[in-house]
Backbone as JSON, one array per atom type, in Angstrom:
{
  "sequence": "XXXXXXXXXXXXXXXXXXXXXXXXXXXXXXXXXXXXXXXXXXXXXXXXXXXXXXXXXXXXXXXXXXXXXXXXXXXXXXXXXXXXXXXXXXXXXXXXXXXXXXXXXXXXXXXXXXXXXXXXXXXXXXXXXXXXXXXXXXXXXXXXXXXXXXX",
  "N": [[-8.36, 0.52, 7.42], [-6.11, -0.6, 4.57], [-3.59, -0.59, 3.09], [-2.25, -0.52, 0.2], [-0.39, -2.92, -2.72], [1.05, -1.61, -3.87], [1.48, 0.85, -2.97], [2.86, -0.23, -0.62], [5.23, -1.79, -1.79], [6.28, 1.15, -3.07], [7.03, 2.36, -0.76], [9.05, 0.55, 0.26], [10.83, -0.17, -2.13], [11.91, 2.47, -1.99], [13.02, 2.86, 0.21], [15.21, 0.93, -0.08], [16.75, 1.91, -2.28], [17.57, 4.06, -1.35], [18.99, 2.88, 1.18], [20.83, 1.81, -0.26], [22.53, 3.37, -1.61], [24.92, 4.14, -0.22], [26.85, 2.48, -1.6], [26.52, 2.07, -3.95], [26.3, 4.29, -7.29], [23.85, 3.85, -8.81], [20.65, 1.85, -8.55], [19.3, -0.99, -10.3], [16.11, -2.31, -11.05], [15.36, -4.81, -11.09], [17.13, -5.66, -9.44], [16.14, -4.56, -7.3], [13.39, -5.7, -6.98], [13.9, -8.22, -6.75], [15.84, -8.5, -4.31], [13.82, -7.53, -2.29], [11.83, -9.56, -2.55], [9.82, -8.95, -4.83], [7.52, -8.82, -7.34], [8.83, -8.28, -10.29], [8.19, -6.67, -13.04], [6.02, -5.52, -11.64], [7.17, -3.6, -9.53], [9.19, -2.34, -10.88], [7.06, -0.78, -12.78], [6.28, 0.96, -11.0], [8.35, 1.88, -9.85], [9.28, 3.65, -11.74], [7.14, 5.65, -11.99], [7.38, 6.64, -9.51], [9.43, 8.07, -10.03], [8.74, 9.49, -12.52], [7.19, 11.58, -11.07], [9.41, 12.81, -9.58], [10.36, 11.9, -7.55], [11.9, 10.14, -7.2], [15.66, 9.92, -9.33], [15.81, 8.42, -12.64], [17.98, 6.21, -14.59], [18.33, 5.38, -17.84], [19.22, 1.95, -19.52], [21.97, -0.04, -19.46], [24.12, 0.16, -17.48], [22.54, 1.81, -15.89], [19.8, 2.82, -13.77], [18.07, 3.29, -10.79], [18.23, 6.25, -8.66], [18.62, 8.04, -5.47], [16.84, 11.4, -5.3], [17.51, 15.09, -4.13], [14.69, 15.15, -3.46], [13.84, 12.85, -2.55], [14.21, 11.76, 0.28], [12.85, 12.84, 1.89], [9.88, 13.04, 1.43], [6.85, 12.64, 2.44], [4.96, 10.21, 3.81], [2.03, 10.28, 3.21], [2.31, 11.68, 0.5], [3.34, 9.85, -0.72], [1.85, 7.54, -1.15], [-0.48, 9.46, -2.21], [0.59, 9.45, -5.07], [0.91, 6.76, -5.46], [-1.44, 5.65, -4.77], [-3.31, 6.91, -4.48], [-5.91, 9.45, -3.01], [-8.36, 8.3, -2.5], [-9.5, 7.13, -0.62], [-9.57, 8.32, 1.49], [-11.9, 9.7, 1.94], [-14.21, 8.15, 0.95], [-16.71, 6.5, 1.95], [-15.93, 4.39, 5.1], [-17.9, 1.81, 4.97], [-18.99, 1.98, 2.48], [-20.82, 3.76, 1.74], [-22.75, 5.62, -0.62], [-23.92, 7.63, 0.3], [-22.68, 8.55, 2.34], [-21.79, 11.05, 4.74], [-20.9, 14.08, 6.93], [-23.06, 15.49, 7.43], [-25.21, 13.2, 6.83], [-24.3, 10.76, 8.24], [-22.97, 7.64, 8.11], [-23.59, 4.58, 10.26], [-20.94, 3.88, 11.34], [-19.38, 6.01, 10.44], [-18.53, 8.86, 12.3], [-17.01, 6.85, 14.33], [-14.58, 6.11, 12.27], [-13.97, 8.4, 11.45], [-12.17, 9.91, 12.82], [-10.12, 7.75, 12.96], [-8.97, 7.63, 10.38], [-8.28, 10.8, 10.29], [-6.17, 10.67, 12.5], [-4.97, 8.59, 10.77], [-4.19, 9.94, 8.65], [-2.51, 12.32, 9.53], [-0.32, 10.89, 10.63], [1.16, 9.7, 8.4], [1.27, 11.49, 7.41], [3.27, 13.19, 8.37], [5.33, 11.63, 8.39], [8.28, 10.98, 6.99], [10.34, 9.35, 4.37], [13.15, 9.48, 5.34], [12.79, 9.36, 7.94], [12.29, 7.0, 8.79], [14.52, 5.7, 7.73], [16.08, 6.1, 9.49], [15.85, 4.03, 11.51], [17.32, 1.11, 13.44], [19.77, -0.2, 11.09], [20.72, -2.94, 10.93], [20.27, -6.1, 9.75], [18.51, -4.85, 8.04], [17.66, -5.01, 5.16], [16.35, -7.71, 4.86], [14.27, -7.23, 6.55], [12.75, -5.79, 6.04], [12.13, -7.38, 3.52], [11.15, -9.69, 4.52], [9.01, -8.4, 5.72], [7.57, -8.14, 3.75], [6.93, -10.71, 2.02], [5.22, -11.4, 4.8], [2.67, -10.11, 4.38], [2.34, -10.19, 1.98]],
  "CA": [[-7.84, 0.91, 6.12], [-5.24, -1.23, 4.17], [-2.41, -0.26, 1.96], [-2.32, -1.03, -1.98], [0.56, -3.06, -2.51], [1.61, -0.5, -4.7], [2.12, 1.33, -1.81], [4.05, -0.56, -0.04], [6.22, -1.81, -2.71], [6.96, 1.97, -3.43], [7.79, 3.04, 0.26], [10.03, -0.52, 0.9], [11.57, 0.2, -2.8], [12.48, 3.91, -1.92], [13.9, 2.83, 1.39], [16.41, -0.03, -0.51], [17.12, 2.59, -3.01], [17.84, 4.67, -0.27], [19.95, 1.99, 1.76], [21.91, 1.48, -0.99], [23.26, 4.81, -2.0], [26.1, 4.25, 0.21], [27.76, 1.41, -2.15], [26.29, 2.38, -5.23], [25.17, 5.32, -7.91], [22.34, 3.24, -9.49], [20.55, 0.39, -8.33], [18.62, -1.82, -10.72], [14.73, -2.32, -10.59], [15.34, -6.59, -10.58], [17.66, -6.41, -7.84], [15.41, -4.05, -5.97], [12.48, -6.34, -6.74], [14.5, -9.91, -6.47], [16.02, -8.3, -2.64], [12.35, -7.31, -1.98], [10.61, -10.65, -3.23], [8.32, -8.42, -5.38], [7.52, -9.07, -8.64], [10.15, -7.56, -11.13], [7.87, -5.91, -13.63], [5.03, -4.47, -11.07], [8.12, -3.26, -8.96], [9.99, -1.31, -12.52], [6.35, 0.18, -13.1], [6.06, 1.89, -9.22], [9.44, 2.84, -9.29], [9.41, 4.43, -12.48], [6.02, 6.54, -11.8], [7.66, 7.57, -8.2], [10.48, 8.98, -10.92], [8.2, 10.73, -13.63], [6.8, 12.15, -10.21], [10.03, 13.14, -9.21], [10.76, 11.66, -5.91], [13.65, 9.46, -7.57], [16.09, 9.98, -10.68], [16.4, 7.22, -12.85], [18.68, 6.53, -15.94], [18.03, 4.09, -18.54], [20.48, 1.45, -19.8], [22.35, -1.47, -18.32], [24.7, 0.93, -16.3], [21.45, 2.85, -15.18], [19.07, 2.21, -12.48], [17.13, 4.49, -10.05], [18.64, 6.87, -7.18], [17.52, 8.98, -4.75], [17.46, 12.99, -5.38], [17.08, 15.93, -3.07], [13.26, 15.22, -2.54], [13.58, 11.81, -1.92], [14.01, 11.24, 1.64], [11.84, 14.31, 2.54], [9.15, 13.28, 1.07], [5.95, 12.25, 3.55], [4.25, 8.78, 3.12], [1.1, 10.33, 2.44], [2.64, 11.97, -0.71], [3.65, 8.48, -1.59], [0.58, 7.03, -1.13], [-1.12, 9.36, -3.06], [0.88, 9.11, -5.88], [0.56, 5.62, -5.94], [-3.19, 4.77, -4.73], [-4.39, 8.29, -4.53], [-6.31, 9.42, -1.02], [-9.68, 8.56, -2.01], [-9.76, 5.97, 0.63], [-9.42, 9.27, 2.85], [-12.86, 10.57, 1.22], [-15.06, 7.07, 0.67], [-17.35, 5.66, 3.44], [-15.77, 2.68, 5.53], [-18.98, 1.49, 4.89], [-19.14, 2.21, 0.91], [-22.3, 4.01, 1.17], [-22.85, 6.68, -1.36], [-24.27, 9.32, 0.77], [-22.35, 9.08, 4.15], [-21.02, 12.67, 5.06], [-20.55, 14.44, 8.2], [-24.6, 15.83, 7.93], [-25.87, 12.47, 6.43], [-23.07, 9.93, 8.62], [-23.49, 5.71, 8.46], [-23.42, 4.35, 11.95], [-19.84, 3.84, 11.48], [-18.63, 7.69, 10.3], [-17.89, 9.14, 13.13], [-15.52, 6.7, 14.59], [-14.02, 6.15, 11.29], [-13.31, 9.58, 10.73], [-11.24, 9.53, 13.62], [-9.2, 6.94, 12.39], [-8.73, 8.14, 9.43], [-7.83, 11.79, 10.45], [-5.13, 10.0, 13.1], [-4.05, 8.34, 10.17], [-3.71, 11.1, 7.59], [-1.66, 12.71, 10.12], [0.62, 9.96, 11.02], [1.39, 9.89, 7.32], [1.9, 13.03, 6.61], [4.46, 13.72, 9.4], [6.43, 10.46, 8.77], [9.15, 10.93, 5.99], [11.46, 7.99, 3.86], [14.39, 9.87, 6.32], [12.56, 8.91, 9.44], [11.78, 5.12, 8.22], [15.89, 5.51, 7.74], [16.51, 6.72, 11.68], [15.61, 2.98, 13.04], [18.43, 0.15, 13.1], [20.18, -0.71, 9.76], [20.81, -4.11, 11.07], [19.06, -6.96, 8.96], [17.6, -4.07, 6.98], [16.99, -5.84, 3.67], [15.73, -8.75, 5.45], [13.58, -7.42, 7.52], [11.58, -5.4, 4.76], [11.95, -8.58, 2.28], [9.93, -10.45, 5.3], [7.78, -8.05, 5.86], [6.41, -8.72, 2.25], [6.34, -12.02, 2.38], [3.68, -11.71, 5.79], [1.7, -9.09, 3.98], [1.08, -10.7, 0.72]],
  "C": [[-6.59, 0.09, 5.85], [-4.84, -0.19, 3.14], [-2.32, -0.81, 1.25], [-0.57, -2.29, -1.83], [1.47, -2.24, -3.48], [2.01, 0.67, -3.84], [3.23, 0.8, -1.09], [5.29, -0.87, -0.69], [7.57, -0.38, -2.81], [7.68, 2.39, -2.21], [9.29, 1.81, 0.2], [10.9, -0.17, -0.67], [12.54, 1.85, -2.57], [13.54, 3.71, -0.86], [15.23, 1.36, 1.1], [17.27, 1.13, -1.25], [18.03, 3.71, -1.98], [19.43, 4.11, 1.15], [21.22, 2.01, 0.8], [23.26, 2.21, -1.49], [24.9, 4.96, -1.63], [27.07, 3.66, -0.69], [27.66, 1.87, -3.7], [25.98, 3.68, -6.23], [23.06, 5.03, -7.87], [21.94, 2.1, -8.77], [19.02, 0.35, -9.66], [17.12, -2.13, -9.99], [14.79, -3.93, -10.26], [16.67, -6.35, -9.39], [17.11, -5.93, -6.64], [14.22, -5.29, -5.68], [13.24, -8.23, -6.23], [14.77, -9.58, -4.34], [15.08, -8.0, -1.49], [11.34, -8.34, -2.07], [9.24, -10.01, -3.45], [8.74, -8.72, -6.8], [8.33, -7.55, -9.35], [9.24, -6.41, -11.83], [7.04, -4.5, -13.02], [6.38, -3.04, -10.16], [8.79, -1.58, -10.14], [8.78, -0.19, -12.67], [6.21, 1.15, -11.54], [7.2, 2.59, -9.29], [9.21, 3.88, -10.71], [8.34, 5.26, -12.58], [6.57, 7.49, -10.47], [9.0, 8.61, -9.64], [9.96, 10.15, -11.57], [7.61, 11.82, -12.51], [7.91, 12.94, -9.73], [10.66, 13.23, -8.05], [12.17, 11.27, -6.07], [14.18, 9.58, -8.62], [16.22, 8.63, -11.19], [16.95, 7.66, -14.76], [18.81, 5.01, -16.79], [19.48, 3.12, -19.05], [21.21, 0.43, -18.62], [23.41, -1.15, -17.21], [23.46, 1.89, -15.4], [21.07, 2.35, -14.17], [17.99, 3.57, -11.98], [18.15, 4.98, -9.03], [17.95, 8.21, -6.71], [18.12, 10.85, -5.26], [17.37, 14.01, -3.99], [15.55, 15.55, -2.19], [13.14, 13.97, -1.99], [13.28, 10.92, -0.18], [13.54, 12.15, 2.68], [10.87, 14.14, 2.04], [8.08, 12.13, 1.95], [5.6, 10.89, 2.88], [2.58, 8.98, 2.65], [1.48, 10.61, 1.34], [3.02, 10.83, -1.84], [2.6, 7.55, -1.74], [-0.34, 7.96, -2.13], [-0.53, 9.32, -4.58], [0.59, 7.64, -6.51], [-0.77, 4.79, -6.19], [-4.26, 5.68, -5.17], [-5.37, 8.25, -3.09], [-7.83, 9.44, -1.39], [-10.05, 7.71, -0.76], [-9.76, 7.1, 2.22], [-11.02, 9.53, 3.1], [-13.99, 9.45, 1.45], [-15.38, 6.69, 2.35], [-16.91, 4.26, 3.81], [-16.99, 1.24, 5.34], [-19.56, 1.1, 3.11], [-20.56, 2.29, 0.65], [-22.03, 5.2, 0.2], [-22.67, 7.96, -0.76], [-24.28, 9.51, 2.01], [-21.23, 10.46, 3.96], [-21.33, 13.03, 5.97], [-22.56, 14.9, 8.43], [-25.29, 14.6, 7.1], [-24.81, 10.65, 7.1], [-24.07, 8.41, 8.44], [-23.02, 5.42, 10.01], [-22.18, 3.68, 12.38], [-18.66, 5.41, 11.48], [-18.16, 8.23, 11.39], [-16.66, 8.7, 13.94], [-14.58, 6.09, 13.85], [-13.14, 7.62, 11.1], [-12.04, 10.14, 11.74], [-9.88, 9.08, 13.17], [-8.58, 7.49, 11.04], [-7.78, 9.77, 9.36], [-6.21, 11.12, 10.94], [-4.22, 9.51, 11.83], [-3.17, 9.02, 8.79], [-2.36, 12.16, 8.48], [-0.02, 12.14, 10.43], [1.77, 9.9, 9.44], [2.14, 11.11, 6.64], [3.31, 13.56, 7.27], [5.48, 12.76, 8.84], [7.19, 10.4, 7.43], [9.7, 9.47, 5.63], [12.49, 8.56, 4.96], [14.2, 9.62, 7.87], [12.39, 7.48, 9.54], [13.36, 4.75, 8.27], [16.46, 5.43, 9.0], [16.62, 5.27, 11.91], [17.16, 2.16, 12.5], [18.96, -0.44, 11.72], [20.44, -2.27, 9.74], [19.54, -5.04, 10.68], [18.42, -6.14, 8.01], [16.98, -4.69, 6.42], [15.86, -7.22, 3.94], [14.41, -8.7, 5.88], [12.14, -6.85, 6.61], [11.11, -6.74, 3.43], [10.94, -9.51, 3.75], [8.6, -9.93, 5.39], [6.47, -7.86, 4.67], [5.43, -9.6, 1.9], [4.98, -12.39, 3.42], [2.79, -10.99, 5.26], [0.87, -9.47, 2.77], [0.17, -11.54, 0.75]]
}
């Protein structure tokens, strides 16, 4: 299973937005996307859907920007994922048959569903506040690379 980049975008934007807090109120959607090497506009539309969702506040205007609220760094990466991709990729056959299900499986289902469970779990447990826990050193860097190898 792969991640949208609409996914990732939104977790690595939440966790700048997040970084940033210390220096700033607001941060800007082009300096999230320019410090991210993601495109500016796709970047503005992700963040501003995680907003109308209510993960992050944002305030319009050239003093505005996005910041984080209460739910923000409590909120799981499946929840961000489905906001952004949606979990049918939980639901659909690795296979993309129609009519694989647990009493009709493709000769992959079973150890798919595995994987899949494992990873619905992994997801669900793992907050923006635990993605925060590891080393702050290089931060920005290290997420702006990890773009770059992904796209």
């Amino acid at each position: 299973m792969i991640f949208s980049k609409s996914f990732g975008y939104a977790v690595r934007g939440l966790l700048y937005i997040a970084w940033k807090q210390d220096e700033k109120s607001y941060v800007q959607a082009g300096e999230i996307a320019a410090s991210l090497a993601a495109p500016k506009h796709f970047m503005g539309k992700i963040l501003k859907n995680l907003a109308k969702h209510g993960v992050i506040h944002s305030v319009k205007g050239p003093t505005g920007g996005f910041t984080t609220n209460s739910h923000s760094l409590n909120i799981s990466l499946l929840e961000i994922m489905e906001i952004t991709e949606g979990l049918l990729s939980f639901h659909n056959c690795a296979l993309r048959l129609k009519q694989c299900n647990a009493s009709n499986p493709c000769p992959f289902h079973t150890r798919f569903e595995h994987v899949k469970s494992n990873l619905k779990s992994v997801l669900s447990e793992t907050t923006i506040r635990d993605l925060l826990k590891e080393s702050k050193v290089d931060f920005v860097d290290s997420i702006s690379t990890s773009i770059s190898v992904l796209d």
